[in-house]
C-alpha positions in Angstrom: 1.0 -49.7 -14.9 -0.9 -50.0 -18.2 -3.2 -47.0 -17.8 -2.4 -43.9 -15.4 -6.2 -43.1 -16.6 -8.3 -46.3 -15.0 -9.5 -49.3 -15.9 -11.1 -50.5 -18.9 -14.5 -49.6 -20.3 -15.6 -52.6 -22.2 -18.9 -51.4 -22.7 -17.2 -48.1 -24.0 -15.0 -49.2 -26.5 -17.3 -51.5 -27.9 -20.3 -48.3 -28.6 -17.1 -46.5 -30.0 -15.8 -49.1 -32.6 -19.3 -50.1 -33.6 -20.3 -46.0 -33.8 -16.6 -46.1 -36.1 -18.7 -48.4 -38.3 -21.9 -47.7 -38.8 -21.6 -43.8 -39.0 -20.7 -43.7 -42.5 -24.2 -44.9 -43.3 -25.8 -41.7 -42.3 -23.3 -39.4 -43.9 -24.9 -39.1 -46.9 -28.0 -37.6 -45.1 -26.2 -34.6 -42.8 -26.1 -30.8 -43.8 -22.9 -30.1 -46.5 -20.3 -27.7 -44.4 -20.1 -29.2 -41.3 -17.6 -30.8 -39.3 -18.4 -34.4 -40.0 -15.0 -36.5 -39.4 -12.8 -36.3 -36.1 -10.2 -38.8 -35.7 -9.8 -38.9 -31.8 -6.4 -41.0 -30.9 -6.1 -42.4 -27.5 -2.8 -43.6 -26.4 -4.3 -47.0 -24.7 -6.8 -49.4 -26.2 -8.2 -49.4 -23.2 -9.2 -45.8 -22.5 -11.0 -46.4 -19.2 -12.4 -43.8 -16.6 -10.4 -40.9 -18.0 -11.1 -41.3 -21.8 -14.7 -41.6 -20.9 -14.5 -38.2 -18.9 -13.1 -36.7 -21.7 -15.6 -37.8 -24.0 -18.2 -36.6 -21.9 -16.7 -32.8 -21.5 -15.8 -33.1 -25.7 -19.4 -34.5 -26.2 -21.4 -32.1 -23.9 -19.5 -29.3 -25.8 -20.0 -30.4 -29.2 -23.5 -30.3 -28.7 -23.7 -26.5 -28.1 -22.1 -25.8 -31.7 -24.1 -25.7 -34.8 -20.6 -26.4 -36.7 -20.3 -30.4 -35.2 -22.3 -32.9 -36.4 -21.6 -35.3 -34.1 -20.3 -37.9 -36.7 -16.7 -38.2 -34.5 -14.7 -41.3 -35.6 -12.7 -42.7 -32.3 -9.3 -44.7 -33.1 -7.7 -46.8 -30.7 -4.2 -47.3 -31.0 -2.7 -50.4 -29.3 -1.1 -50.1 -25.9 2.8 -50.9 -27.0 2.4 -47.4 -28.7 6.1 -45.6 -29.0 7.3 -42.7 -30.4 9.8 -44.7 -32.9 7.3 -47.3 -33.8 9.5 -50.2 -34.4 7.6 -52.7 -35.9 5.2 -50.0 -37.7 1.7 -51.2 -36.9 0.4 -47.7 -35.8 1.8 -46.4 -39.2 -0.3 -49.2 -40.8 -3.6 -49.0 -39.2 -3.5 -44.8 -39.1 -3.0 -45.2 -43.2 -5.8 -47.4 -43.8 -8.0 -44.9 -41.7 -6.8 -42.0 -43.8 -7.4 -43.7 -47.1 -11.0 -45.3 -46.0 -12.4 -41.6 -44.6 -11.7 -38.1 -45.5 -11.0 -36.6 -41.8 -11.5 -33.0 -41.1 -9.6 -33.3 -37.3 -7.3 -35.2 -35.6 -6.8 -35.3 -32.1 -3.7 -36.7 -30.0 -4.4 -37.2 -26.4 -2.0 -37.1 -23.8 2.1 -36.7 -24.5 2.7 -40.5 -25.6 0.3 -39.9 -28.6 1.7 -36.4 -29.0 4.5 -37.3 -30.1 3.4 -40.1 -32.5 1.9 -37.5 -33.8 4.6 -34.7 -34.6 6.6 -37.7 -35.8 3.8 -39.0 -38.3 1.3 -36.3 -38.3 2.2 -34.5 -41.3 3.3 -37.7 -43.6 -0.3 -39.5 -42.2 -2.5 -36.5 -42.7 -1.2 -34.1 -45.0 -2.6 -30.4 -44.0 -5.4 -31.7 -41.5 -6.0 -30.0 -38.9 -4.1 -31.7 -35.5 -4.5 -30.6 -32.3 -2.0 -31.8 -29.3 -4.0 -32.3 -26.0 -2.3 -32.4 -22.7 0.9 -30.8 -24.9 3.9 -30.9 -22.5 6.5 -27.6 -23.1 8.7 -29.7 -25.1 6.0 -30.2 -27.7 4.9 -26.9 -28.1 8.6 -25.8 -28.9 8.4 -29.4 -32.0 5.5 -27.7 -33.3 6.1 -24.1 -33.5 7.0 -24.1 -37.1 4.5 -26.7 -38.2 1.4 -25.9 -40.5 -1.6 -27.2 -38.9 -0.5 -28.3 -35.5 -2.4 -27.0 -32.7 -2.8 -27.4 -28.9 -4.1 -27.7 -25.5 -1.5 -27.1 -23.2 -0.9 -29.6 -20.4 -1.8 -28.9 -16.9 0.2 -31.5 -15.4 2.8 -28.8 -13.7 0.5 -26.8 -12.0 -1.4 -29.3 -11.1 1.7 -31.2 -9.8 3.0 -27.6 -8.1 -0.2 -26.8 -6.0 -0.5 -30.5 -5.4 2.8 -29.6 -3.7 2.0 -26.7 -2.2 -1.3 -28.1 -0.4 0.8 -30.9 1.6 2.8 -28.4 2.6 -0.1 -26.1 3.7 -2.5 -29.0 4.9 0.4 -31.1 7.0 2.4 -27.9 8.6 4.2 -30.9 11.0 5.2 -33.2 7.9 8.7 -34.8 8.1 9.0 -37.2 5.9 7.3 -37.2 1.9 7.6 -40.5 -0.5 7.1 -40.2 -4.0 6.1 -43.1 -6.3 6.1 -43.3 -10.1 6.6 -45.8 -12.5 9.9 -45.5 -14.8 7.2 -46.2 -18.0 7.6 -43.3 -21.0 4.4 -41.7 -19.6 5.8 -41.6 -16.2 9.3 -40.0 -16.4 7.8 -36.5 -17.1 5.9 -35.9 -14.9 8.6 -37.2 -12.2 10.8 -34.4 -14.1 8.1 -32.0 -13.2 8.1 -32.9 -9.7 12.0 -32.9 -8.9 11.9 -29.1 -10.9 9.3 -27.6 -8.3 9.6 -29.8 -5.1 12.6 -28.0 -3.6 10.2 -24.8 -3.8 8.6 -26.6 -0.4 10.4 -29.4 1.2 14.1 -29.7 1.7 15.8 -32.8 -0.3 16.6 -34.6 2.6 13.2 -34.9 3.3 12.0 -36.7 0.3 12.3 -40.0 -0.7 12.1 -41.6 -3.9 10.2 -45.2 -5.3 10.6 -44.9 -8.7 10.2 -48.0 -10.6 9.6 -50.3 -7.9 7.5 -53.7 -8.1 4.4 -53.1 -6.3 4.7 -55.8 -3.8 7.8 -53.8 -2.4 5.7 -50.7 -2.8 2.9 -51.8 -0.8 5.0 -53.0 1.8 6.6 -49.8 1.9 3.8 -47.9 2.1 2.6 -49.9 5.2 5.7 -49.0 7.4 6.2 -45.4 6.4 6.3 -43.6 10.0 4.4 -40.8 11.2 3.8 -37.2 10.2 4.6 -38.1 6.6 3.0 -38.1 3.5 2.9 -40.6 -0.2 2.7 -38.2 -3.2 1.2 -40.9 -6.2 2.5 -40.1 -9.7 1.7 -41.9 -12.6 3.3 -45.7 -12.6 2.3 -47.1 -15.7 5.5 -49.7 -15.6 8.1 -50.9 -13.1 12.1 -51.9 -13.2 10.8 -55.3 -14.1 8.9 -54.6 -17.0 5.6 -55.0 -15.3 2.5 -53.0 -16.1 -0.3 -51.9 -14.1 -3.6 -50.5 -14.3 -4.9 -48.5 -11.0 -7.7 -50.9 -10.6 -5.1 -53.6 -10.1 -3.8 -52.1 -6.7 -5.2 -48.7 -5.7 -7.8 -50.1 -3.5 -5.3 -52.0 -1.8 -3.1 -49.6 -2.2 -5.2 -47.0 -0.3 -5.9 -49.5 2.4 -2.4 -50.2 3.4 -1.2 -47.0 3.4 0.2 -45.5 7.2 -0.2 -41.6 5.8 -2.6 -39.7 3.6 -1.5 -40.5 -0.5 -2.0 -37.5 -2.7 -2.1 -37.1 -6.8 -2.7 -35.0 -9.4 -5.0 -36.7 -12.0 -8.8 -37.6 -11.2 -9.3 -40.5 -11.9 -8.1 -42.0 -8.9 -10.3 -39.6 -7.0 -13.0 -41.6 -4.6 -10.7 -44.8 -4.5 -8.8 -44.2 -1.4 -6.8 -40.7 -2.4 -6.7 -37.9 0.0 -6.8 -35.5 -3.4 -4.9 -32.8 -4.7 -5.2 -30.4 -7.5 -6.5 -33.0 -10.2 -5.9 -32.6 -14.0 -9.4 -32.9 -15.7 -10.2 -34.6 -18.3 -13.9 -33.3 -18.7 -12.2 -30.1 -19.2 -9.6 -31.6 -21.5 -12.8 -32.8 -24.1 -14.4 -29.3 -23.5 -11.3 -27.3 -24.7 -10.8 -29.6 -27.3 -14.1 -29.3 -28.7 -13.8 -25.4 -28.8 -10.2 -25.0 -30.2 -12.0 -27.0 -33.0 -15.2 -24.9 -33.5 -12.9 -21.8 -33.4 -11.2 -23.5 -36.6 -13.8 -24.1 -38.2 -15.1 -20.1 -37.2 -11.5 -19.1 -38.9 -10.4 -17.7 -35.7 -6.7 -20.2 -35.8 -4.7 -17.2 -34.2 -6.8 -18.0 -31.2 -6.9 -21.5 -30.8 -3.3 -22.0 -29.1 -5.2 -22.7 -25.8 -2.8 -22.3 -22.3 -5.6 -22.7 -20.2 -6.4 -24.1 -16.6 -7.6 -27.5 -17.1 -7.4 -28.6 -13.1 -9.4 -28.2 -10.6 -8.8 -28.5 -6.3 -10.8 -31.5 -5.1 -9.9 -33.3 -1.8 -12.1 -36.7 -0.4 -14.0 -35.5 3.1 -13.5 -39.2 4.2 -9.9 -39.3 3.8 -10.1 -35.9 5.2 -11.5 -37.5 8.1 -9.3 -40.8 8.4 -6.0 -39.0 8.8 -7.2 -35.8 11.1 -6.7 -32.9 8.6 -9.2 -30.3 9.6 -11.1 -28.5 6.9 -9.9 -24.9 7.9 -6.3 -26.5 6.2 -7.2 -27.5 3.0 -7.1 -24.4 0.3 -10.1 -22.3 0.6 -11.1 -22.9 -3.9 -10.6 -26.8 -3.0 -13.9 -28.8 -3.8 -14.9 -31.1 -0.6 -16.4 -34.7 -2.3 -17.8 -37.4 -0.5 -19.0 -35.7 2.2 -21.0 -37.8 5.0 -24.3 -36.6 5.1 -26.2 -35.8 7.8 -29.8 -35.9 8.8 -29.4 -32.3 9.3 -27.3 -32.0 5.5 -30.2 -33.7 3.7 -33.0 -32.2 4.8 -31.7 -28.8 6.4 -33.9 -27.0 3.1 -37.3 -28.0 4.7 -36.6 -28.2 7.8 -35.7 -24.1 7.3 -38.4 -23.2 5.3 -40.8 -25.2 7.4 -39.8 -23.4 10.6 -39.7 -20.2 8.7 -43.3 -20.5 7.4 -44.0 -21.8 11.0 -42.2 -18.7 12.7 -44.1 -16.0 9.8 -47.6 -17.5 10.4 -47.0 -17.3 14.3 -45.3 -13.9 14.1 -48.6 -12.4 12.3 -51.1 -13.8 14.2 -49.3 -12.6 17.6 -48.9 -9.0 15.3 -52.4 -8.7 14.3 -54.0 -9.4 18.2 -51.4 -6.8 19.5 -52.2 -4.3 17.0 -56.0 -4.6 17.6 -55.0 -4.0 21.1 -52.4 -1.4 21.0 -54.6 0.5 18.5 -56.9 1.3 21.7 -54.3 2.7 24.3 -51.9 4.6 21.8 -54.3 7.7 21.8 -54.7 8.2 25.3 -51.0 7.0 26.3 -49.5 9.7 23.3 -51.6 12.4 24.9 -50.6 11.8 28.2 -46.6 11.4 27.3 -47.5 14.9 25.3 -48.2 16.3 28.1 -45.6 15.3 29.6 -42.7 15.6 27.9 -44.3 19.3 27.2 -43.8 20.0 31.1 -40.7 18.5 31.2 -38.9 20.2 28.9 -39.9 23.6 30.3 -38.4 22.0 33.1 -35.5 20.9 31.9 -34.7 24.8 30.2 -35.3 26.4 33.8 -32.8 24.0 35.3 -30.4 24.6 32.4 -30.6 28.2 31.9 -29.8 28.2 35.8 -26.9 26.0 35.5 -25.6 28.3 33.0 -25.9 31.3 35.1 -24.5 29.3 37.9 -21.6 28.0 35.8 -20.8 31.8 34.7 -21.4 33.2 38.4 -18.3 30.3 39.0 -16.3 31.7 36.3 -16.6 34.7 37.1 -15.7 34.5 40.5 -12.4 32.1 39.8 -11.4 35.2 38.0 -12.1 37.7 40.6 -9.6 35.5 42.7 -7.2 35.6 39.9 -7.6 39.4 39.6 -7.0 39.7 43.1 -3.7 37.7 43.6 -2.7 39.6 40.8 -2.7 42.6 42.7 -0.2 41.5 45.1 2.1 39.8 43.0 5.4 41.7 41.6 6.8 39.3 39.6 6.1 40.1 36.5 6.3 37.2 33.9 3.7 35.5 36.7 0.9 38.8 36.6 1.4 37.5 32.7 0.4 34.3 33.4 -2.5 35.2 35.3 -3.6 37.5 33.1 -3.8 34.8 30.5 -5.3 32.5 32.8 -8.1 35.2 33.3 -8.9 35.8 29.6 -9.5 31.6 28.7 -11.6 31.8 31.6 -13.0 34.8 30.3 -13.7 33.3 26.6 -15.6 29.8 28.7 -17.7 32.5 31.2 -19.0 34.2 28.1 -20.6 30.9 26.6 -22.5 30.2 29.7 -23.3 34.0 29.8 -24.8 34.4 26.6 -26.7 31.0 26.4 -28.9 32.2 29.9 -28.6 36.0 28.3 -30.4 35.2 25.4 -32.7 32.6 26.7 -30.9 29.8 24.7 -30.8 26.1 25.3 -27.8 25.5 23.4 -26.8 27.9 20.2 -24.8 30.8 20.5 -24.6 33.3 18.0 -20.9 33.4 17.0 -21.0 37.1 16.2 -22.3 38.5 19.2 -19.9 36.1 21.2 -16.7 36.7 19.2 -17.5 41.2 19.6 -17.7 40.6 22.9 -15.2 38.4 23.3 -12.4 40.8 21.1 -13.7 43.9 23.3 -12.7 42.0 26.7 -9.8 40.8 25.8 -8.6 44.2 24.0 -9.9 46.0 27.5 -7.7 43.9 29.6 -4.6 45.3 28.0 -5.4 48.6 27.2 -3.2 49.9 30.5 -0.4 47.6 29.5 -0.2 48.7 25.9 0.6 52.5 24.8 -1.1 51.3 20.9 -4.7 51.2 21.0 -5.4 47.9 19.4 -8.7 47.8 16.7 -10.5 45.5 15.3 -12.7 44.2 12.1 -15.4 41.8 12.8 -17.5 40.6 9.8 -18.7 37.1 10.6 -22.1 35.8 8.9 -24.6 34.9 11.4 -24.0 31.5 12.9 -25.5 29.7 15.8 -23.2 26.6 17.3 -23.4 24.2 20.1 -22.0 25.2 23.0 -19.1 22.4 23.0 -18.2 23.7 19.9 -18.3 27.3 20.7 -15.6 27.0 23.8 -12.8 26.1 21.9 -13.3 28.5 19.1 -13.7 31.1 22.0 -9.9 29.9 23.8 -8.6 30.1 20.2 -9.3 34.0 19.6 -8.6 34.5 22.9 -4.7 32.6 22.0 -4.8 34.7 18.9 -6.4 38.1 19.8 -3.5 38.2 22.7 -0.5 36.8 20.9 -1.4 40.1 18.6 -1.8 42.3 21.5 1.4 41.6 23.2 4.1 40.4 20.5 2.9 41.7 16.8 2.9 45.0 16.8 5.8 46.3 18.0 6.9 49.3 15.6 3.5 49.2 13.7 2.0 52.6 14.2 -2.1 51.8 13.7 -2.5 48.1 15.2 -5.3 46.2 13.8 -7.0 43.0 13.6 -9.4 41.3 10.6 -11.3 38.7 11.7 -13.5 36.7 8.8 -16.0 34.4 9.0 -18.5 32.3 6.8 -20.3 28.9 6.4 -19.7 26.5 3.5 -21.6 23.4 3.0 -21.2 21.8 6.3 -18.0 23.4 7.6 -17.8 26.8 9.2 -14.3 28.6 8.1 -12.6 31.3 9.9 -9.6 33.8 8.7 -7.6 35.5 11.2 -5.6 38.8 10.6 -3.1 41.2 12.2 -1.0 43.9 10.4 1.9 43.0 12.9 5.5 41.8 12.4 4.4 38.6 11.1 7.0 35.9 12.0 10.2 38.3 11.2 9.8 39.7 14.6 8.8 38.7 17.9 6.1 36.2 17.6 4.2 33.5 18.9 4.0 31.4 15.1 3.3 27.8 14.6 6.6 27.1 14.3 7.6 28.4 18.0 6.5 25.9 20.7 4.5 28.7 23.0 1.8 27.6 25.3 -0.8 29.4 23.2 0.2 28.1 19.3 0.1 24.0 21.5 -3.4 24.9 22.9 -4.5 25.9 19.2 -3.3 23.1 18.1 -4.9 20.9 20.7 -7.8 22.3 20.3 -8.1 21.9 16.7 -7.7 18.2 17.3 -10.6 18.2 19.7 -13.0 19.7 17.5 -12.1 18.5 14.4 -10.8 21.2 12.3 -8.3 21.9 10.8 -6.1 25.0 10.1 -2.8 26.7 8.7 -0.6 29.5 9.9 1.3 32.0 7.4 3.6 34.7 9.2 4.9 36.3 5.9 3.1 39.4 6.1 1.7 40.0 9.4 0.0 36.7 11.0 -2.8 35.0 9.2 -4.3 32.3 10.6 -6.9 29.8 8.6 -9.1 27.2 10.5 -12.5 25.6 9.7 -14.6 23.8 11.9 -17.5 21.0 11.1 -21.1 22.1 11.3 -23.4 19.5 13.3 -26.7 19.1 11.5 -28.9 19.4 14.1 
C-alpha cells in the first residue's frame, strides 16, 4: 500500500508546487520579523486525503497568529523515501532547497520522514528549528540530546489501545479478531503497537494474524471469516510480494466483501466502508504543529515538547446499522457520522418552535377569556369559603379538644385498672412492672390533659408539662422510698407539637424513675436538675441526678434495661440525638428538632 493516508490530490500538489514557486516574489513586500519560510516534508509525493487534512488544521491555525505570514514552502519527497537513503536523492533535492531559501522551520510528518530527519536533520539544516510530528517513543529517546529538534508526539498507541478496547466493549459475544497490516517500514510499528496492548483484551488464541498478505488472498479472506468476529485494519502500505497499495485501490471493495464489522485507527478511511474506531487526526496534527511553532517564535521552547491527544472517537451510523451494534454500545465521547436523517432529524427545529409558538398563542388566549371570567366569581366564592372554613375550624377545635379529653378520660382509666390489679398482686418484681407501666401511661395522659386544659389545638408548654410530670412520678414513689426525692426545673418556655411532646414525656418518665429507684442509694439529699433551652432550630435538654452514677446500681446506657432501649428508641423516632455520662452521678444530654410551624 503506497499511502496509509488516501489517495492522491492532484489538484493539491499542483497549488502546492506552484505556491513553492511563486512565493518568493512577494517576499520582498511582507513585514521584517515574521515567520516567512516553513519547509513542510511529507513522506509520499502523493499526500492525499490525510496531508490535505493536515494542511487544513496547520492552515486554519496559522491564521490566528500574527507571528505566520503564510508564506509556507511544501517539499515533497519521493515515495521510495528510506531512512538510509541509498542512492541519495532525498539528500540532493533537500540541499538545493536549503541553499535556494533561508528556512525558518522544518517539519517531518509522520515516523518514515522522522527519521530521515534525525539522520540528515542537523547536516541539512544546521540549527533550524525541526519539529517531529506523529514522533513514535523511539524518536523522542534519538532526539533527546539534539539542539533544535522538537515534537508532536504520536497518537497512534492510544488510538490503537481504545481502538481495542471499543471491540471489546461494542462486540461483548466476539470469538474470533483478524488483524491485517502490510509488512512496509510504516506498517511494522504500529503492528508492534498492537501485539504490546492486545493481550490487555482478547486472549492470543483468539486472534489471528494477515500480515503481509497479497490482497487478492486478503479479500477472499475477509469474505469467509465466520460469525461473531471482527477485522481490525492497520496500515498496509506493502505486501510479501513487494506490492504497494493505496486505500483507494481496495477499501471500497474491501468494505463490501467483508462478513464482520472492519475497524481502524486513522481517519482517513473513515466514510468508505469502516465501522470506525478511535481515529488519529490529522486536522489536529496541522493545529499542534502550527502552535509548537508560534510558541518558538514567542521564546516559550521549554514548552513546545507537545504529548497531546491528537485522536478523536468517531464510529459510521451506517455501518453501525449494517452489522446490528446498538448505539447504547459504542463509548459514550464517540462521535456518531453519517447518520440517516429523518424527516423528523431535519426539520425537528421548526416543527418545535412552530408548535411551541402555536401552543403559547393558544395557551394566552384560553388565559385571558378565563381570567375575565374568573375575575367575577373569585369575590363572592372567597367570601363564601371564608365563611366557611371560619365555621369549620371552630368545628374542628370542639371535636379535637373533646377527643383529647376523651383520649385522657381512656388513659386514665387503663391506669385505674393497672392501679387496681396492683392491689391484689404479691409478687413483687410484677407490682414494679405495673407501676412502670402506669407512669408512661401517666407521661401520654398528661399531653392529652393539658392540650383540652389549656384550650390548645396542638402546643404544649413544655414547662408546665415536664413540673407536672416530675411531681407525678416523684408522688407515685414517695411510700416506696424512705429519701424524699427533689427536684430543679428551669426550662425556657417552649410550646411543641403534641407528637413531639409524648416521647420527650416517656423519656423523663424512663429517667426521673431510673433515679428514683436505683441512684441514690447511700446519697443522703437526693436530687434531680433538669435543663432546658432552644438553639436555632433544635431544642436541647440536660438531665441530672447527684446519685451513684454508673459505679453503683444503675440503669446506664451501657446496661440493656427496658427503660435505657426505650430512650434509645425513642430518640430514633423523633430525631434526636443524645449521650449518657455515669462518671459523677447520671447526666443525660439529648436535643430534639424544632418544627417551624
Amino acid at each position: 500500500m503506497e499511502n496509509p493516508y488516501a489517495k492522491v490530490s492532484c489538484t493539491f500538489v499542483f497549488f502546492a508546487l506552484l505556491l513553492l514557486i511563486l512565493t518568493p516574489l512577494t517576499v520582498s513586500a511582507e513585514e521584517p520579523g515574521a515567520v516567512e519560510r516553513i519547509l513542510v516534508i511529507y513522506p509520499f509525493a502523493e499526500i492525499g486525503d490525510w496531508g490535505l487534512e493536515f494542511n487544513e488544521g496547520f492552515y486554519s491555525e496559522v491564521n490566528s497568529y500574527s507571528s505566520f505570514k503564510n508564506s509556507i514552502y511544501f517539499h515533497f519527497l519521493q515515495i521510495d523515501i528510506s531512512v538510509n537513503d541509498q542512492d541519495g536523492r532525498n539528500l540532493r533535492e533537500l540541499e538545493n532547497l536549503a541553499e535556494s531559501y533561508k528556512l525558518d522551520f522544518v517539519v517531518s510528518l509522520l515516523p518514515p520522514v522522522n527519521n530521515f530527519l534525525i539522520n540528515y536533520g542537523e547536516a541539512l539544516f544546521p540549527g533550524i528549528p525541526k519539529i517531529l510530528v506523529a514522533a513514535v517513543d523511539s524518536q523522542v529517546e534519538q532526539i533527546e540530546n539534539k539542539d533544535a529538534y522538537y515534537y508532536l508526539k504520536s497518537g497512534s498507541t492510544a488510538a490503537i489501545t481504545e481502538t481495542i478496547s471499543d471491540i471489546k466493549r461494542m462486540l461483548p459475544d466476539i470469538e474470533h479478531l483478524y488483524v491485517h497490516s502490510g509488512i512496509g517500514i510504516a506498517d511494522l510499528p504500529y503492528l508492534a503497537i498492537f501485539k504490546e496492548h492486545v493481550t490487555k483484551y482478547f486472549d492470543e488464541e483468539l486472534i489471528d494474524y494477515w500480515v503481509g498478505e497479497p490482497m487478492n488472498e486478503i479479500l477472499n479472506r475477509i469474505s469467509r471469516v465466520p460469525p461473531n468476529s471482527a477485522i481490525m485494519m492497520l496500515t498496509s502500505n506493502s505486501d510479501k510480494n513487494g506490492d504497494t497499495y493505496t486505500i483507494s485501490d481496495f477499501f471500497p471493495l474491501y468494505s463490501e466483501r467483508a462478513a464482520a464489522p472492519v475497524f481502524s485507527f486513522y481517519d482517513n478511511e473513515f466514510g468508505m466502508g469502516v465501522i470506525g474506531g478511535t481515529m488519529t487526526s490529522a486536522d489536529s496534527y496541522g493545529r499542534h504543529t502550527a502552535r509548537i511553532i508560534d510558541k518558538i517564535v514567542g521564546g516559550n521552547k521549554e514548552l513546545v515538547i507537545e504529548e497531546v491527544d491528537t485522536s478523536k472517537k468517531m464510529y459510521d451510523w451506517r455501518q453501525l446499522q449494517r452489522w446490528g451494534i446498538e448505539l447504547k454500545n459504542v463509548p459514550g465521547n464517540a462521535e456518531i457520522m453519517f447518520v440517516e436523517e429523518t424527516f423528523w432529524m431535519k426539520y425537528k427545529e421548526i416543527v418545535l418552535i412552530t408548535a411551541i409558538i402555536v401552543l403559547l398563542q393558544t395557551i394566552t388566549i384560553i388565559f385571558l377569556v378565563n381570567q375575565v371570567r374568573r375575575r367575577k366569581i373569585l369575590h363572592y366564592e372567597l367570601e363564601n369559603k371564608h365563611l366557611q372554613i371560619s365555621q369549620s375550624l371552630k368545628e374542628k377545635e370542639i371535636l379535637l379538644r373533646e377527643v383529647h379529653h376523651r383520649v385522657k378520660n381512656n388513659l386514665s382509666l387503663v391506669i385505674s385498672f393497672l392501679s387496681l390489679q396492683s392491689d391484689v398482686v404479691n409478687n413483687e418484681e410484677l407490682l414494679e412492672v405495673l407501676g412502670k407501666l402506669q407512669n408512661r401511661i401517666y407521661a401520654m395522659s398528661l399531653v392529652h390533659e393539658q392540650l383540652y386544659k389549656d384550650n390548645k389545638i396542638e402546643q404544649i408548654d413544655i414547662k408546665e408539662y415536664l413540673r407536672e410530670l416530675c411531681d407525678s412520678v416523684i408522688y407515685s414513689y414517695h411510700d416506696k422510698s424512705e429519701l424524699s426525692v427533689t427536684y430543679d426545673l428551669q426550662v425556657e418556655e417552649q410550646n411543641l407539637t403534641m407528637d413531639l411532646m409524648i416521647p420527650i414525656g416517656l423519656v423523663f418518665n424512663e429517667l426521673v424513675t431510673n433515679s428514683i429507684k436505683h441512684a441514690f442509694d447511700g446519697i443522703t439529699d437526693p436530687s434531680i436538675s433538669i435543663r432546658g433551652r432552644k438553639d436555632t432550630n433544635r431544642y436541647i435538654f440536660e438531665y441530672r441526678d447527684n446519685g451513684v452514677g454508673f459505679s453503683g446500681k444503675s440503669a446506664s446506657k451501657e446496661n440493656d434495661s427496658l427503660g435505657m432501649l426505650i430512650i434509645s428508641t425513642l430518640m430514633i423516632q423523633i430525631e434526636g440525638d443524645y449521650k449518657v455520662d455515669g462518671s459523677d452521678g447520671l447526666r443525660v444530654s439529648f436535643s430534639v428538632p424544632l418544627l417551624s410551624n
